[in-house]
C-alpha positions in Angstrom: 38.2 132.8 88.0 39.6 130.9 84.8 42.6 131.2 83.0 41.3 133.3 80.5 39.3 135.6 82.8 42.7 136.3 84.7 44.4 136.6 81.2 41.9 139.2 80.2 41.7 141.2 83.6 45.8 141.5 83.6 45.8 143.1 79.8 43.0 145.4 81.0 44.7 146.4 83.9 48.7 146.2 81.6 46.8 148.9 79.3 45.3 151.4 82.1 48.8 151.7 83.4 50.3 152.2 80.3 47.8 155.1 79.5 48.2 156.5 82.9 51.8 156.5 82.8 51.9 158.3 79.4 49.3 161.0 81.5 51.4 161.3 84.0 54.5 162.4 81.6 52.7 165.9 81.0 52.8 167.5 77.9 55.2 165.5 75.8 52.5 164.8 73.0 55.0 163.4 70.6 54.2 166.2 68.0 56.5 165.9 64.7 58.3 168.8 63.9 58.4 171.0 60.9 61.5 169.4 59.9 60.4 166.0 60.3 57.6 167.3 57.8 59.6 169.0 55.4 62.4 165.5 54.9 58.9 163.1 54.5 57.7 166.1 51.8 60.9 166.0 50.0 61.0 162.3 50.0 57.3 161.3 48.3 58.2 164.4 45.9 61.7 162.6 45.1 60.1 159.3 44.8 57.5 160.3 42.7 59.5 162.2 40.0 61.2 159.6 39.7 58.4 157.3 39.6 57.5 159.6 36.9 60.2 160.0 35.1 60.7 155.9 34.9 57.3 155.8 33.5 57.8 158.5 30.9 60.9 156.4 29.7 59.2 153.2 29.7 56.3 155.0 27.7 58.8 156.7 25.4 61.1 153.0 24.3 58.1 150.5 25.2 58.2 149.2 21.8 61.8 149.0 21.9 61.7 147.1 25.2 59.5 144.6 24.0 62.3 141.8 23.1 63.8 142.1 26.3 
């Protein structure tokens, strides 16, 4: 066997262990809770008003900010 056949046959056989181990933990899915949810909603919403409200100002005083 060469190098890279060896190389190749001990990542195959690093990544069935890995998945088997992470079977053999039982039900732990990782599933994100609601509150996990809600704190990532409120953060886009936050980020986008003031996304928003940054581009209604620019929009407002553009010609204003022109010499700057």
């Amino acid at each position: 066997m060469n190098h890279l056949t060896r190389a190749a046959t001990a990542t195959v056989l690093w990544v069935r262990g890995r998945l088997e181990q992470g079977r053999a933990r039982g039900s732990d899915r990782g599933d994100i809770s609601i509150t996990t949810v809600i704190i990532w909603v409120a953060a886009v919403g936050g980020a986008l008003a003031i996304a928003g409200t940054i581009g209604v100002i620019v929009g407002k005083y553009n010609g204003l900010l022109n010499g700057i």
